[in-house]
C-alpha positions as CSV (number, residue, x, y, z in Angstrom):
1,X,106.1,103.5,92.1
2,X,104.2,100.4,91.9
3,X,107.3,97.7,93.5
4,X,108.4,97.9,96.3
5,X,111.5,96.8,98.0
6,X,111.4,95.0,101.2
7,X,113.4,92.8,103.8
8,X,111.7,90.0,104.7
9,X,111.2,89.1,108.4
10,X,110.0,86.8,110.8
11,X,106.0,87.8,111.7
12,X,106.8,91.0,110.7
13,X,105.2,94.4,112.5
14,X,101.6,95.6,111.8
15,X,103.2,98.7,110.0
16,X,105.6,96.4,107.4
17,X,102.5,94.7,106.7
18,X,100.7,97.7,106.2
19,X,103.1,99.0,103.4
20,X,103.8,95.9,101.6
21,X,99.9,94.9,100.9
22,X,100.1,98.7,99.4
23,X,101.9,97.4,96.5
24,X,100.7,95.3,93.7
25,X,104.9,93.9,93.4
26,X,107.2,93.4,96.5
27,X,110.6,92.3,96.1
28,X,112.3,90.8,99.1
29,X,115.8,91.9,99.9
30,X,118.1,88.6,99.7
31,X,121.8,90.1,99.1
32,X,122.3,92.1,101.8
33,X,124.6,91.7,104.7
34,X,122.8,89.9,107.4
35,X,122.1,92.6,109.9
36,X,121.9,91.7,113.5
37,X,118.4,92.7,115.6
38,X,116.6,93.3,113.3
39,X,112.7,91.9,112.3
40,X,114.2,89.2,110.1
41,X,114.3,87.0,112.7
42,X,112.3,88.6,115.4
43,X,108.7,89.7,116.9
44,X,106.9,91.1,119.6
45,X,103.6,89.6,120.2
46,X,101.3,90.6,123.8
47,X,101.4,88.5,126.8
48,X,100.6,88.6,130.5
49,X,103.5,90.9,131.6
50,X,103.1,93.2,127.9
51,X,105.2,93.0,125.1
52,X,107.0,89.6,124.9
53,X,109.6,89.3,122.2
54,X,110.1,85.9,120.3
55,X,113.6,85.1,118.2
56,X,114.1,82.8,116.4
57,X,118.2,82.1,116.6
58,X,120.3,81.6,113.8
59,X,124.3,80.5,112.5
60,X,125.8,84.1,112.3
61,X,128.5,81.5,110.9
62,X,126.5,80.0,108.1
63,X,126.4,82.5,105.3
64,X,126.9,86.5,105.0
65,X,123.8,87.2,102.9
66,X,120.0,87.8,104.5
67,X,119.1,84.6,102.0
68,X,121.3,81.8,102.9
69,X,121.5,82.3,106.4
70,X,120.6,78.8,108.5
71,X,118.8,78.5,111.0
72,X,120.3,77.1,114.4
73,X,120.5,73.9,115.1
74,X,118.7,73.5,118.4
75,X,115.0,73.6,117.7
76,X,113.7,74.4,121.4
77,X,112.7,77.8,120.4
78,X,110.0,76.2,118.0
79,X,108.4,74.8,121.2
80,X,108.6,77.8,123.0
81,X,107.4,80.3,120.4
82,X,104.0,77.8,119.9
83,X,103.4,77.9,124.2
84,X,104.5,81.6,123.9
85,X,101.9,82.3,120.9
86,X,99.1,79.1,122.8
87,X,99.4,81.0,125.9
88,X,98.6,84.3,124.4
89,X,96.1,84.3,121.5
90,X,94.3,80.5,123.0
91,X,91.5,82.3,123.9
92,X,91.5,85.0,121.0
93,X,88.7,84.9,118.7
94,X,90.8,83.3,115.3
95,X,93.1,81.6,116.9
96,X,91.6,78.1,116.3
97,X,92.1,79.0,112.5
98,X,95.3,80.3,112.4
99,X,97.2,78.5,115.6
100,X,97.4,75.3,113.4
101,X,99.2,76.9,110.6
102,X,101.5,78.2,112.3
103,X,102.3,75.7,114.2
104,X,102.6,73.4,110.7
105,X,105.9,75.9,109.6
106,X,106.7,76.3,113.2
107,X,106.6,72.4,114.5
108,X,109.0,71.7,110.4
109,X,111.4,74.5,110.0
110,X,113.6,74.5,106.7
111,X,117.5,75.1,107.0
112,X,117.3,78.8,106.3
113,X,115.6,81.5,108.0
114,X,114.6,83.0,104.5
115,X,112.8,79.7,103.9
116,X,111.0,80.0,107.3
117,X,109.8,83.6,106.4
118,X,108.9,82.9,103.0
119,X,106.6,80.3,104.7
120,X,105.0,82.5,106.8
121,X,104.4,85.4,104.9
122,X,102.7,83.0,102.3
123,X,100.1,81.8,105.5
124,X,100.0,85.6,106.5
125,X,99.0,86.3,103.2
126,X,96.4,83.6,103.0
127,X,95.0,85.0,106.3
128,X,94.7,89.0,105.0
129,X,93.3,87.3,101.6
130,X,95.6,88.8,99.4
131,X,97.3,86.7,96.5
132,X,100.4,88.5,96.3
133,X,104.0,86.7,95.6
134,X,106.9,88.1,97.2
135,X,109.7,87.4,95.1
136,X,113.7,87.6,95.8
137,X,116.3,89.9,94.7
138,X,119.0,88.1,92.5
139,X,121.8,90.8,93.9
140,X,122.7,93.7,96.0
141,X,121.8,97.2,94.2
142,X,122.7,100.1,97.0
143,X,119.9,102.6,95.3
144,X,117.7,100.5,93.3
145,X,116.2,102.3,90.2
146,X,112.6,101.7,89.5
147,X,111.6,101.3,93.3
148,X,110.5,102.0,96.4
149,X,113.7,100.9,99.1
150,X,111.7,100.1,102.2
151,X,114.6,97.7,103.5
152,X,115.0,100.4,106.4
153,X,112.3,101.8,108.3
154,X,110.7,99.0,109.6
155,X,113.3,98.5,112.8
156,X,112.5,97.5,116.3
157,X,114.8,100.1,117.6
158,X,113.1,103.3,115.4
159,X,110.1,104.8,115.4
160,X,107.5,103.6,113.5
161,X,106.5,105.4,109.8
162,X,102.6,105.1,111.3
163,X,101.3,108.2,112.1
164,X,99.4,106.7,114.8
165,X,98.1,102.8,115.5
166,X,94.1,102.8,116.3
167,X,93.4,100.3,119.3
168,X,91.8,97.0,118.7
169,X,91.0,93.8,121.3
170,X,94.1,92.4,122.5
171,X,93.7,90.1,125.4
172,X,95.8,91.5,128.2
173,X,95.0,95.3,127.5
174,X,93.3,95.5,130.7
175,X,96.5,94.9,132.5
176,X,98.8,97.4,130.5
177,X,97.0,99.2,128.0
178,X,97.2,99.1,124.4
179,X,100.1,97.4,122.6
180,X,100.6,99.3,119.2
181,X,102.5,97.3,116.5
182,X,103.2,94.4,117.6
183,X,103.5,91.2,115.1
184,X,100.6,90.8,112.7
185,X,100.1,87.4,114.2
186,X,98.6,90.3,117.0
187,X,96.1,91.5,114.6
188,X,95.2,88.7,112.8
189,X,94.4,86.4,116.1
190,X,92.4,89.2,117.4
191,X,90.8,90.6,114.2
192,X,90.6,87.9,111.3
193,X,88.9,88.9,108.2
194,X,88.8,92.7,109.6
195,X,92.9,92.9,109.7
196,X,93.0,93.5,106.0
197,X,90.4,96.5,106.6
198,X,92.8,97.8,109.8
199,X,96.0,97.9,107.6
200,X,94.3,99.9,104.8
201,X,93.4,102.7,107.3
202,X,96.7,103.1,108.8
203,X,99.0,106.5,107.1
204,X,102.4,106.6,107.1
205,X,104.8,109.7,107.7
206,X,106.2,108.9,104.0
207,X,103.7,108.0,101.1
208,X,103.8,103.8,99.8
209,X,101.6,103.3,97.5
């Protein structure tokens, strides 16, 4: 198949990235029920004491559907996500290019968290150098005909479709090791222009494009 079917999410894992630059169409999944703990609205980025994992909370009570869900309204996460993120990747070799755009979507959410992804992924795209849109489902289709339905393996609580992740810099590896898959902020702070190369190498248990 040549479109694929994705959710969207929130600085998405290494390994959703991966697959989706694999197609030359992505469709984002906007009808489903809004599933709870999930990457739509959450990451895992390094720090000083290893994986540190960033939410961004939301109005379960606002809408049903993954596209009209709002964001909450107490904005201290933003702040905290940007020192989370400065006190990270500030010393990382790209950070000084793409610390200010994301701290431009970060610093002026929209209402809805679809919004806020759909504003990042376009900056995560302009950082791999791929000129890809992602466009939006108009309703729910439980086995879509005509594509690849990814909506489901990319989950913080399964294993990873990657076969295996091949280490790169990452700032605090000399205190625990190597963090595989973490948010593609990870890769792209420590590996710039080079991320797009990283992603293409990676091979998956199942076969995207």
């Amino acid at each position: 198949m040549s479109l694929g079917l994705f959710s969207m999410s929130y600085l998405g894992p290494i390994d959703y990235w991966a697959a989706l630059l694999r197609y030359p169409y992505v469709i984002c999944e906007a009808w489903e029920t809004y599933p709870k703990q999930s990457y739509r609205n959450r990451c895992y980025i390094d720090s000083p004491n290893g994986p540190l994992k960033l939410t961004v909370p939301v109005n379960h009570q606002s809408a049903r559907y993954s596209g009209s869900i709002k964001l909450s309204p107490q904005r201290d996460w933003m702040r905290a996500h940007l020192q989370a993120l400065r006190t990270t990747y500030g010393h990382s070799p790209f950070y000084e290019t793409i610390g200010p755009g994301l701290a431009e979507v970060l610093s002026e959410p929209p209402n809805t968290l679809w919004e806020l992804n759909q504003r990042l992924a376009a900056r995560i795209l302009h950082w791999l150098r791929r000129d890809q849109p992602l466009n939006a489902t108009r309703s729910w289709v439980a086995r879509p005909a005509g594509a690849d339905d990814l909506r489901s393996p990319f989950h913080p609580k399964r294993k990873s479709p990657v076969k295996a992740f091949p280490p790169y810099w990452q700032n605090f590896r000399h205190k625990h090791g190597f963090l595989p898959n973490l948010s593609i902020i990870d890769l792209l702070m420590n590996e710039g222009p080079a991320a797009g190369a990283y992603l293409q190498q990676l091979e998956f248990v199942f076969s995207p494009l």
